[in-house]
C-alpha positions as a Python dict, from the first residue, in 0.01 Angstrom:
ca = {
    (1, 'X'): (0, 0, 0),
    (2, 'X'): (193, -240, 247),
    (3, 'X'): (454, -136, 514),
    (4, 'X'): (806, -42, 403),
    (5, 'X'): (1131, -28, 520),
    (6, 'X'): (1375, 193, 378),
    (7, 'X'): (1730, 58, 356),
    (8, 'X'): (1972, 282, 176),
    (9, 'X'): (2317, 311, 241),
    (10, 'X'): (2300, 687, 72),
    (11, 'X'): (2072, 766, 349),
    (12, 'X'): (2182, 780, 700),
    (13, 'X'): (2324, 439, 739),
    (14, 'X'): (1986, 284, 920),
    (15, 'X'): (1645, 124, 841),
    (16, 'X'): (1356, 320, 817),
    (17, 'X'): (1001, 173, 897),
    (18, 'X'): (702, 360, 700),
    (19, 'X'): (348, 245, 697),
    (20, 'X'): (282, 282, 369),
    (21, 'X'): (-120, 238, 382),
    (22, 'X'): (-442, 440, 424),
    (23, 'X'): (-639, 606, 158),
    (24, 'X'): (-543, 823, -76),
    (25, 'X'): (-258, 828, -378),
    (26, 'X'): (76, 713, -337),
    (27, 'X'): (237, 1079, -298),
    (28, 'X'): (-59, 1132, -23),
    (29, 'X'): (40, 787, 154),
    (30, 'X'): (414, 874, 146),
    (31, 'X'): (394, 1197, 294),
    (32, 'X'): (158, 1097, 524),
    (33, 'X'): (391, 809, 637),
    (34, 'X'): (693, 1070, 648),
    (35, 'X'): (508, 1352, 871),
    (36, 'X'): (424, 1064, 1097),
    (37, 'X'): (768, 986, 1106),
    (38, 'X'): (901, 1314, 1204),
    (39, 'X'): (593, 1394, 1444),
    (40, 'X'): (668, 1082, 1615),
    (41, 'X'): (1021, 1148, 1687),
    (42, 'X'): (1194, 853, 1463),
    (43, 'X'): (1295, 1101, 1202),
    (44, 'X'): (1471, 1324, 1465),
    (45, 'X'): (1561, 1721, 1387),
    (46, 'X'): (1885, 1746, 1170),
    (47, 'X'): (1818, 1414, 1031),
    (48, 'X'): (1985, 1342, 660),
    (49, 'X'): (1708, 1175, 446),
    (50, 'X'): (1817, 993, 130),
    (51, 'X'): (1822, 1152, -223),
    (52, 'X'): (1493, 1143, -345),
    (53, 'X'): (1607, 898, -621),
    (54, 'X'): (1707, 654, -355),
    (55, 'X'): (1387, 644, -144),
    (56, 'X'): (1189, 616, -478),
    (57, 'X'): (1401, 308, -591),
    (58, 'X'): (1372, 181, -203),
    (59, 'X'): (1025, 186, -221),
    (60, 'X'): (911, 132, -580),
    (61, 'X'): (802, 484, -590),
    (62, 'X'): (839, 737, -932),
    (63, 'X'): (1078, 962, -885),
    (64, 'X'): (861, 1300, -880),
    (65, 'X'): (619, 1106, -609),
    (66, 'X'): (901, 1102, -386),
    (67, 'X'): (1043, 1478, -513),
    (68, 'X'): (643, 1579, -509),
    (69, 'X'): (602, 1407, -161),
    (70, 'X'): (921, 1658, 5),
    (71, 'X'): (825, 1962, -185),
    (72, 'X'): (527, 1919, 27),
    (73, 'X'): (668, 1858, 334),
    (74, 'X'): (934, 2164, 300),
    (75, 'X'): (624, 2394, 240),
    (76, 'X'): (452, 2275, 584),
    (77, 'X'): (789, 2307, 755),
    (78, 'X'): (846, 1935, 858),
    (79, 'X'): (1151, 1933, 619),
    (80, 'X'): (1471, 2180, 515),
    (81, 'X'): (1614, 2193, 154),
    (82, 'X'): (1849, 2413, 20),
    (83, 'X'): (2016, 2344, -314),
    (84, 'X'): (2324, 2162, -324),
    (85, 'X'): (2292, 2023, 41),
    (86, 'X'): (2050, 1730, 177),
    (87, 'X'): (1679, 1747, 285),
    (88, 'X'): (1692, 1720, 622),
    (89, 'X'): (1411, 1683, 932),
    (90, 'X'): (1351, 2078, 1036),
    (91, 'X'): (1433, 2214, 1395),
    (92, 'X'): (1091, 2259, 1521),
    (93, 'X'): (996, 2398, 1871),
    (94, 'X'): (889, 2132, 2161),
    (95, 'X'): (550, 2091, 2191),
    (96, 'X'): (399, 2062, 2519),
    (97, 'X'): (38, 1899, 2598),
    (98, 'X'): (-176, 2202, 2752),
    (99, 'X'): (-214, 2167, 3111),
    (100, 'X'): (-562, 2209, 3318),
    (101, 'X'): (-460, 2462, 3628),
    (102, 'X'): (-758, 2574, 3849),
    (103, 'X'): (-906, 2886, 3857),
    (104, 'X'): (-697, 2943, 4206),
    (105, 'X'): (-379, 2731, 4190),
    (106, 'X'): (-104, 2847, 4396),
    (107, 'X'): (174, 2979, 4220),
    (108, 'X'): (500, 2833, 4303),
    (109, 'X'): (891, 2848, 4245),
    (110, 'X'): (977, 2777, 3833),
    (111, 'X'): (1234, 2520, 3752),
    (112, 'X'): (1574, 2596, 3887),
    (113, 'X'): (1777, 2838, 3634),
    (114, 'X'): (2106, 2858, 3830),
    (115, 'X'): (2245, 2579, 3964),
    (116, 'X'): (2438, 2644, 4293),
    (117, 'X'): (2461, 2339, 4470),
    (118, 'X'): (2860, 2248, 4577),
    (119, 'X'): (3038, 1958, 4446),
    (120, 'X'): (3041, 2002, 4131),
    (121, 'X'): (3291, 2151, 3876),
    (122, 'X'): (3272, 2364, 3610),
    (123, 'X'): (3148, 2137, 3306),
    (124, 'X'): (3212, 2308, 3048),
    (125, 'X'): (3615, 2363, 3139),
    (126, 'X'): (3666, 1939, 3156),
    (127, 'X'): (4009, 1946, 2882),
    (128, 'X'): (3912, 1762, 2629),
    (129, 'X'): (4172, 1822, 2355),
    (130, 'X'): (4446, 1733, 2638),
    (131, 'X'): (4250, 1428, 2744),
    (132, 'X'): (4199, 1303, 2392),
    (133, 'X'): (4553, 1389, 2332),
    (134, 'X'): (4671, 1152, 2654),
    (135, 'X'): (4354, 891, 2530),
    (136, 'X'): (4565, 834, 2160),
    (137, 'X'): (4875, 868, 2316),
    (138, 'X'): (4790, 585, 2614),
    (139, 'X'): (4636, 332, 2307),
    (140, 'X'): (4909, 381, 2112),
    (141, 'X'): (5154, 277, 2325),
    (142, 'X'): (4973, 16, 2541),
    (143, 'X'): (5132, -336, 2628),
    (144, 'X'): (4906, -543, 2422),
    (145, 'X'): (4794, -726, 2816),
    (146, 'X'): (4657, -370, 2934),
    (147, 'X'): (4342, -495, 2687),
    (148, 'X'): (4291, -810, 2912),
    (149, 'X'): (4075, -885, 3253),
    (150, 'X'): (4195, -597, 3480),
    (151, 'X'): (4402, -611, 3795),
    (152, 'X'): (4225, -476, 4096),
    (153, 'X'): (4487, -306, 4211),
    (154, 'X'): (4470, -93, 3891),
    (155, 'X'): (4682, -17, 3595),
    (156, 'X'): (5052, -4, 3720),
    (157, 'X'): (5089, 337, 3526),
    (158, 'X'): (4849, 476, 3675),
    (159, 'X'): (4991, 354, 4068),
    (160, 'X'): (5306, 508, 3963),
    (161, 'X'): (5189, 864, 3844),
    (162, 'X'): (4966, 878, 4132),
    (163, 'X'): (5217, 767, 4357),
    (164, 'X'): (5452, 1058, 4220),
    (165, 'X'): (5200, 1330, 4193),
    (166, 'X'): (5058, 1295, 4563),
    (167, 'X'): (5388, 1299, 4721),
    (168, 'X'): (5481, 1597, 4483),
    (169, 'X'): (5140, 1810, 4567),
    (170, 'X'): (5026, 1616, 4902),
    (171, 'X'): (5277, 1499, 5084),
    (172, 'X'): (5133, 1181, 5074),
    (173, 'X'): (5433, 922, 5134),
    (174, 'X'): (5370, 572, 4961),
    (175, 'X'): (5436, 331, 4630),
    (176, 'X'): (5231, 217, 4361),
    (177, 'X'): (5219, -100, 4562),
    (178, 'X'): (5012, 62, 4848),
    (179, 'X'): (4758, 262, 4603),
    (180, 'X'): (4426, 66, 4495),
    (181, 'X'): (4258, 221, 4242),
    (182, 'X'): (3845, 268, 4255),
    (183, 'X'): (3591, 462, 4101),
    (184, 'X'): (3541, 753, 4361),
    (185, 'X'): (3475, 803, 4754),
    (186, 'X'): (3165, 623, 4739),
    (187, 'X'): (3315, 311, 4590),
    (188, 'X'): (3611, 303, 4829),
    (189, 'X'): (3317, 340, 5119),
    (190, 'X'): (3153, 56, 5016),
    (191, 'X'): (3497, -161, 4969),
    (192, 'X'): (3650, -73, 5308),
    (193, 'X'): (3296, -147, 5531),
    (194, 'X'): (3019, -319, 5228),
    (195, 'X'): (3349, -526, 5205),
    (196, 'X'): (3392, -592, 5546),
    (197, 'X'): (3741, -446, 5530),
    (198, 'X'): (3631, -216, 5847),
    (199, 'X'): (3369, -250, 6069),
    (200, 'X'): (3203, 14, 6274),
    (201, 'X'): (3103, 251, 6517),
    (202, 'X'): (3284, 482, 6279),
    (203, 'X'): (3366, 858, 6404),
    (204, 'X'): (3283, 1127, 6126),
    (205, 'X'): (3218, 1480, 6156),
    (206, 'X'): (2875, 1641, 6286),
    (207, 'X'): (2856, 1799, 5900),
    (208, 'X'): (2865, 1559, 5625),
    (209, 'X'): (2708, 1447, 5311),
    (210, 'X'): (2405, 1220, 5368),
    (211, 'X'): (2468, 995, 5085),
    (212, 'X'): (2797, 850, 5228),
    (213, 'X'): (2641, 876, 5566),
    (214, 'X'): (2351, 659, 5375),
    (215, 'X'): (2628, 435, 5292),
    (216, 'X'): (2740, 334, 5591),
    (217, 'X'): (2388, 293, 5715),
    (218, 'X'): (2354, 61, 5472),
    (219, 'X'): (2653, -157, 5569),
    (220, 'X'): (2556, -158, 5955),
    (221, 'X'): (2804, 87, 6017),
    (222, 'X'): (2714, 313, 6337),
    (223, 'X'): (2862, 664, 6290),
    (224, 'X'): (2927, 828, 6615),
    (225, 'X'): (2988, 1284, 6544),
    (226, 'X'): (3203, 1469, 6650),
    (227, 'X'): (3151, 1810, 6661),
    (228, 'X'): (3291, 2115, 6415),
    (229, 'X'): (3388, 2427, 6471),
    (230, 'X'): (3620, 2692, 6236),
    (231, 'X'): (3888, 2475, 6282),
    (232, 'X'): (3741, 2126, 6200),
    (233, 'X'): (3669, 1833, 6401),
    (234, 'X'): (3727, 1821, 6758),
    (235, 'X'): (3990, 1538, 6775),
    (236, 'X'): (3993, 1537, 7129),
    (237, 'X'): (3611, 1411, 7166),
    (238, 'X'): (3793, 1089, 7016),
    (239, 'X'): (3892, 917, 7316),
    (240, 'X'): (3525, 924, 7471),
    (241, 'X'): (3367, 783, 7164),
    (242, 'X'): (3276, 431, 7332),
    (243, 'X'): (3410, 149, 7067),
    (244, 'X'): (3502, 384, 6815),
    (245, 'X'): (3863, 271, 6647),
    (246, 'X'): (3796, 460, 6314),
    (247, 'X'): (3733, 814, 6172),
    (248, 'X'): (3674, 952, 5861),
    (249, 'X'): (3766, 1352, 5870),
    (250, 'X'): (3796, 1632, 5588),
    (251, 'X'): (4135, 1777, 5728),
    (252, 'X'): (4246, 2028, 5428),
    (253, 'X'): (3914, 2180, 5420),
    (254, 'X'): (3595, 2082, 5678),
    (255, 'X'): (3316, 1959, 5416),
    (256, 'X'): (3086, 2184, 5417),
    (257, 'X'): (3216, 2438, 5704),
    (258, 'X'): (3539, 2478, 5497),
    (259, 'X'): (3810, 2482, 5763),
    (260, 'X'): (4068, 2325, 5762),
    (261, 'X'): (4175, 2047, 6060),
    (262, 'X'): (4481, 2274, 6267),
    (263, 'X'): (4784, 2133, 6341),
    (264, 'X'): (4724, 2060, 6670),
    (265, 'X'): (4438, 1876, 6614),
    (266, 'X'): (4579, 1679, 6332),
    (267, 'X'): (4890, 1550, 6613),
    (268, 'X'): (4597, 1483, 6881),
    (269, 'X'): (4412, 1240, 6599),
    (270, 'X'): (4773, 1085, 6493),
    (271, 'X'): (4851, 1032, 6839),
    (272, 'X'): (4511, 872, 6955),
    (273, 'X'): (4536, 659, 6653),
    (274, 'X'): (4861, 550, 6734),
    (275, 'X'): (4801, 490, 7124),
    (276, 'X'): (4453, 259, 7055),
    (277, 'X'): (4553, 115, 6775),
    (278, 'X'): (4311, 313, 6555),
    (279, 'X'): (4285, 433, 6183),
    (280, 'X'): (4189, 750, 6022),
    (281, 'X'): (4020, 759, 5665),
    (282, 'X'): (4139, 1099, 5467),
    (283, 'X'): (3882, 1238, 5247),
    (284, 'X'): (4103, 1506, 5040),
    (285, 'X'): (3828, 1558, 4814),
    (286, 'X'): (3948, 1914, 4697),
    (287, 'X'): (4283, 1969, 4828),
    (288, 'X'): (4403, 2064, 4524),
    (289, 'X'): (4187, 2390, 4524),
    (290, 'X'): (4380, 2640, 4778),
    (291, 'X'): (4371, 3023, 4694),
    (292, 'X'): (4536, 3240, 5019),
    (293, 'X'): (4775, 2996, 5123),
    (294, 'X'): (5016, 2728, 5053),
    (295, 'X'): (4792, 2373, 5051),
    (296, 'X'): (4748, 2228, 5404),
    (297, 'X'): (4881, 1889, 5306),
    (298, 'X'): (4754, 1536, 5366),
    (299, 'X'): (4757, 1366, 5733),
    (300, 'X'): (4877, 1082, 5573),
    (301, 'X'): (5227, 1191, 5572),
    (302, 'X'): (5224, 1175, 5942),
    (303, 'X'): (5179, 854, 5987),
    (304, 'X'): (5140, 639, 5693),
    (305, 'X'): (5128, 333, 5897),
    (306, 'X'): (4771, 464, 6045),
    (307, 'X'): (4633, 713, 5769),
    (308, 'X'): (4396, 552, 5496),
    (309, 'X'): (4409, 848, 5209),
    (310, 'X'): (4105, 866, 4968),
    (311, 'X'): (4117, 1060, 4638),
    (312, 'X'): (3909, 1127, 4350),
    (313, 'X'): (3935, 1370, 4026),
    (314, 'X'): (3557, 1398, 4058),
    (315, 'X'): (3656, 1799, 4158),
    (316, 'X'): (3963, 1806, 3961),
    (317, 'X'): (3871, 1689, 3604),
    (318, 'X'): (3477, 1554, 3655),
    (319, 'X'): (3245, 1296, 3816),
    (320, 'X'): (3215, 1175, 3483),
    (321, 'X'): (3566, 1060, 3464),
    (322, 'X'): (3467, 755, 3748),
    (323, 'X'): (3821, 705, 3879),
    (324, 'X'): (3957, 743, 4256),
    (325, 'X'): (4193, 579, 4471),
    (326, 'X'): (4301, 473, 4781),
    (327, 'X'): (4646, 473, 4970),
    (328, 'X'): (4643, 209, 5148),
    (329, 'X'): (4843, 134, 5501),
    (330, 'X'): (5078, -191, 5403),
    (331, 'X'): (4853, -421, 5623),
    (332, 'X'): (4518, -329, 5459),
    (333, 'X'): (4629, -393, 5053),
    (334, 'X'): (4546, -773, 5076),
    (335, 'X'): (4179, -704, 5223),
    (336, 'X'): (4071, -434, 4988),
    (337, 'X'): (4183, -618, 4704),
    (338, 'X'): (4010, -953, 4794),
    (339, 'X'): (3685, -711, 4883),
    (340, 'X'): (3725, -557, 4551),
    (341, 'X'): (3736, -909, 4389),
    (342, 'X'): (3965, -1109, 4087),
    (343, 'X'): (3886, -861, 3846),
    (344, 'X'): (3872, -454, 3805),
    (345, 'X'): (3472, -419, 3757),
    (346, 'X'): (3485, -21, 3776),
    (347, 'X'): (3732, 165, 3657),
    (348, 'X'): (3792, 138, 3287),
    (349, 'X'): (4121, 34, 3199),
    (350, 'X'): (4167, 354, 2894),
    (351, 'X'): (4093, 558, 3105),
    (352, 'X'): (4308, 497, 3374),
    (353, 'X'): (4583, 499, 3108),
    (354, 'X'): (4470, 813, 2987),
    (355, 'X'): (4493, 998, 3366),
    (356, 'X'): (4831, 830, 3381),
    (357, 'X'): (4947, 1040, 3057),
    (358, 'X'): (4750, 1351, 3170),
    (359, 'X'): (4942, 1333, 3494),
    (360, 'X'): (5331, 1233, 3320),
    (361, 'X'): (5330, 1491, 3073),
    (362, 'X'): (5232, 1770, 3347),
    (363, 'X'): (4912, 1856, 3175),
    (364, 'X'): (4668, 1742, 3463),
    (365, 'X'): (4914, 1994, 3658),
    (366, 'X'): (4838, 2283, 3405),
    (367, 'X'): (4470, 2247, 3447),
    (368, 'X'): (4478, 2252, 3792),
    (369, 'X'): (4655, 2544, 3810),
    (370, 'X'): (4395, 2747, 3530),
    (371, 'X'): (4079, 2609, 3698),
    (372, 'X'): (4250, 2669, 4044),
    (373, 'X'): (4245, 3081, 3891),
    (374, 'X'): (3945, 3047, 3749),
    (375, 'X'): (3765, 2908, 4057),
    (376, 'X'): (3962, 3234, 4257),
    (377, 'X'): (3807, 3477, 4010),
    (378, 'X'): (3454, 3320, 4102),
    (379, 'X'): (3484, 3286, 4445),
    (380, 'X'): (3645, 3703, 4427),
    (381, 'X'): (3347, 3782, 4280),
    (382, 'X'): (3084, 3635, 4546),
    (383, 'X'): (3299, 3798, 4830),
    (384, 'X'): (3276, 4100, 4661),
    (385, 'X'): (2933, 4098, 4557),
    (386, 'X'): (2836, 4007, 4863),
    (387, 'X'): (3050, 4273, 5026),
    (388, 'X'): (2870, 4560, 4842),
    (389, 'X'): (2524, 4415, 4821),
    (390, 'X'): (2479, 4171, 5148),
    (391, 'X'): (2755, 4310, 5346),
    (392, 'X'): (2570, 4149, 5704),
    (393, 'X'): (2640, 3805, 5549),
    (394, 'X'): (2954, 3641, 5690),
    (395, 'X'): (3106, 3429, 5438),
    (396, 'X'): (3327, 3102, 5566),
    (397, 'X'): (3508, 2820, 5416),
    (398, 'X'): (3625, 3048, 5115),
    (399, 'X'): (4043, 2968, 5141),
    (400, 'X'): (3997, 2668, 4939),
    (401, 'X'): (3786, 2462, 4734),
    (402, 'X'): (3448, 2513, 4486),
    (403, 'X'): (3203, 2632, 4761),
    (404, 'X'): (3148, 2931, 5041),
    (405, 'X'): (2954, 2882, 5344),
    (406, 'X'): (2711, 3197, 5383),
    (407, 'X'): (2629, 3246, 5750),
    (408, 'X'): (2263, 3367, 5834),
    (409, 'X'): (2076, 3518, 6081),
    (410, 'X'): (1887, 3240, 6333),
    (411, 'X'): (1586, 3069, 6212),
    (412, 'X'): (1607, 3231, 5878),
    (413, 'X'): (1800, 2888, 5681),
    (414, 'X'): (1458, 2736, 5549),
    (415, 'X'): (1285, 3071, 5448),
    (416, 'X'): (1604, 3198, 5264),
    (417, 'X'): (1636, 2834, 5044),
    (418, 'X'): (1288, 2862, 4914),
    (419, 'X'): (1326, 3229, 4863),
    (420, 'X'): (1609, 3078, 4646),
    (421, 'X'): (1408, 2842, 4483),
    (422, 'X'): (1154, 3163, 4355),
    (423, 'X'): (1484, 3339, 4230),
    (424, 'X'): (1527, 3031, 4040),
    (425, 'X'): (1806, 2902, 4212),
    (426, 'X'): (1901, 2534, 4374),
    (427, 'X'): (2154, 2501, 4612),
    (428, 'X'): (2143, 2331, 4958),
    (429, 'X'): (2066, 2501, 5360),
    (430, 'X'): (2389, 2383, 5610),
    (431, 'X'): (2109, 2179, 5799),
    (432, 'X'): (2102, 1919, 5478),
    (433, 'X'): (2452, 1843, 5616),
    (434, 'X'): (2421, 1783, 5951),
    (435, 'X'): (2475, 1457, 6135),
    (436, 'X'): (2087, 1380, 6281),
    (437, 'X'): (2250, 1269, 6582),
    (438, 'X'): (2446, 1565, 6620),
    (439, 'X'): (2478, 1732, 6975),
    (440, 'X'): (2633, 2079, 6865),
    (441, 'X'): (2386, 2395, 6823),
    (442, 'X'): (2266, 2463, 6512),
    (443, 'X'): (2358, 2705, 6278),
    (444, 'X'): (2186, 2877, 6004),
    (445, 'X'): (2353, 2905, 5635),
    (446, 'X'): (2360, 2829, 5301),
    (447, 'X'): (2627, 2647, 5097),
    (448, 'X'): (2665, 2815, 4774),
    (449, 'X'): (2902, 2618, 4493),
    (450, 'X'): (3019, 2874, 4296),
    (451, 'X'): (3221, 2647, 4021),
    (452, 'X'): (2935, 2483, 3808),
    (453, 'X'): (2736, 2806, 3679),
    (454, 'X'): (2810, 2825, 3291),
    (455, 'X'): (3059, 3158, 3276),
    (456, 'X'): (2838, 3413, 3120),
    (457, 'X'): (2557, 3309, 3376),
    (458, 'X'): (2803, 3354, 3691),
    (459, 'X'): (2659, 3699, 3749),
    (460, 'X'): (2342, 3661, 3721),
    (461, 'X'): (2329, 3387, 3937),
    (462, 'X'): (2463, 3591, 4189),
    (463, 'X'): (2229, 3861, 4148),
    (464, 'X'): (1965, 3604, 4165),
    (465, 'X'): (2117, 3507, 4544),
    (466, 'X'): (2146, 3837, 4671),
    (467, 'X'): (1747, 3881, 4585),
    (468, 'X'): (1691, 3546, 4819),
    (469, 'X'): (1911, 3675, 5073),
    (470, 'X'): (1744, 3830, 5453),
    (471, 'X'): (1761, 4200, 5466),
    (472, 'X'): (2001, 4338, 5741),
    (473, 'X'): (1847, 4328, 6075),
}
């Protein structure tokens, strides 16, 4: 028998190639050809095949070849039937090829089973009936333009509701027609100095994340540290930073130390940006997230005039959800958006519409506020478990946002994160952070994210960290 293809609209909508040849009758050939399908992986688990009636007329077959030819297959296990539903491709178990290990392999950490690392929110609590809700509700009542080449400043909904909702939560003073809307913190990094917007030696802090450091790198940009301590960057290394006119900080909450930048370090910054002419970039990349206190709100309100304020809802809502933005000083709107180009090439044009509803109708409010509980509980629990089980580990950084900084003994950082990795756990040592051209001493830790665990794994993850963890000296 020839090859086949199987076209019925009864079946699952697509073509199905069978190689209808080899020896043997035509109900052998058939179920041959079908097994192969399944084993192969074209015929996936779950799949619908067609009435037996249709495949038989597809392929020229008698009817009882074709009912003959699944009977089979049910019997071996490759198919489901039950009567009055479909046959469908059976859930079978993933084979794996068997793997050669010598005699006297070293044993070694299994694949990560709790995921710890910070940055990243709890998955499964993104709202997706409210965001499908805002998603019709944004299409329905979209000026028939929204659907053309996009503005690179961004939808002017969305500039509005932002505008609104950061002066409302952060203080941040602008208008829509200072906000430029991107697709996160690394986008807006590679606008403002990829773009040539900015232009180095850049100040940052001595703890970081290496990808935006990476970044810069990668746009010549020279990053001079400054060094961190429980209450942020040291502002007043500044002034000594030879050529430096820039700085990116973390003011509501140190990234990855967790403090946040104190007041009189945020007038010393304002001040020395004012007297040389300088500019400070504002990464308020969970400010949203405060439990003991009222928020610490955004240095921008100082001085909008000399604050660049950079915002994402990859911490809020999800780094799937690519859309950030950038308050811009009144003198810098002209060169982003000519950087950025004629048209918006990032940040999809429903789904700006759809933030802009979430945000209007006070429904990207109410999810803050039950993830900013929910992150509490979590965070309540690793104080406290650590309190009865670890109770020599200091924890810092734990007034705000989706990670805790746990401080360790000296020289202990490296053996505690692959003690980790044998309990099965992945997160990150403070060193990963740290500025390689740093000056300050080291310190030892771990930073432990606390929001991404599934909920019924929370515990044992932490039980899992506590194994890892040095005992008390």
């Amino acid at each position: 028998m020839a090859e086949s293809w199987v076209n019925s609209a009864e079946r699952i909508g697509a073509d199905l190639h069978l190689e209808l040849s080899g020896p043997g009758s035509r109900r052998t050939v058939l179920t041959r050809a079908l097994r192969e399908a399944v084993r192969a992986g074209r015929l996936a688990p779950g799949t619908r095949l067609p009435p037996y009636r249709s495949l038989a007329a597809d392929l020229g077959l008698a009817r009882n070849t074709v009912a003959d030819a699944y009977a089979e297959l049910v019997a071996e296990g490759w198919l489901t039937a039950r009567q009055g539903s479909a046959t469908r491709v059976a859930q079978r178990p993933r084979t794996q090829r068997p793997v050669r290990v010598p005699a006297k392999a070293p044993a070694g950490p299994s694949d990560p089973e709790h995921n710890l690392r910070q940055g990243q929110p709890d998955a499964a609590s993104f709202p997706r009936a409210t965001w499908l809700a805002s998603a019709r509700r944004a299409l329905n009542t979209a000026p028939n333009e929204a659907f053309g080449p996009g503005d690179p400043r961004g939808r002017p909904e969305l500039r509005r509701a932002l505008a609104d909702y950061l002066a409302r939560v952060r203080g941040v003073r602008t208008d829509p027609d200072h906000i430029v809307v991107c697709s996160g913190f690394a986008h807006a990094l590679r606008l403002l100095f990829g773009g040539r917007v900015l232009r180095g030696p850049l100040a940052v802090e001595s703890y970081g994340l290496a990808f935006h450091r990476s970044i810069l790198t990668a746009a010549s940009v020279r990053t001079h540290p400054l060094t961190v301590d429980e209450h942020g960057a040291r502002t007043a290394e500044l002034p000594t930073a030879r050529g430096v006119s820039t700085v990116l900080l973390t003011p509501a909450h140190q990234f990855p130390s967790g403090g946040p930048l104190r007041p009189e370090r945020r007038a010393s910054v304002i001040d020395w940006a004012r007297t040389g002419n300088g500019l400070i970039l504002e990464d308020d990349y969970d400010g949203e997230f405060r439990y003991d206190r009222q928020p610490v709100g955004a240095v921008q309100g100082l001085d909008p005039d000399r604050v660049l304020y950079i915002g994402s809802v990859s911490k809020s809502l999800s780094p799937a959800v690519r859309l950030g933005w950038m308050v811009l000083p009144g003198h810098l709107v002209d060169e982003v958006l000519r950087a950025k180009g004629e048209r918006e090439a990032w940040a999809g044009v429903l789904d700006q519409l759809t933030l802009a509803d979430l945000i209007d109708t006070g429904s990207y409010d109410r999810h803050i506020r039950r993830m900013r509980q929910r992150y509490r509980r979590r965070r309540d629990q690793l104080v406290t478990t650590l309190a009865e089980r670890a109770p020599h580990i200091t924890l810092t950084g734990i007034a705000a946002g989706l990670h805790a900084v746990l401080r360790l003994p000296g020289g202990t950082e490296q053996t505690v994160v692959k003690a980790a990795a044998w309990q099965g756990i992945a997160l990150d040592g403070l060193s990963a952070f740290r500025h390689p051209a740093a000056t300050m001493p080291t310190a030892d830790g771990l930073v432990v994210g606390y929001a991404t665990p599934p909920e019924h794994a929370y515990g044992a993850a932490l039980d899992a960290l506590c194994r890892a963890l040095p005992p008390e000296r």
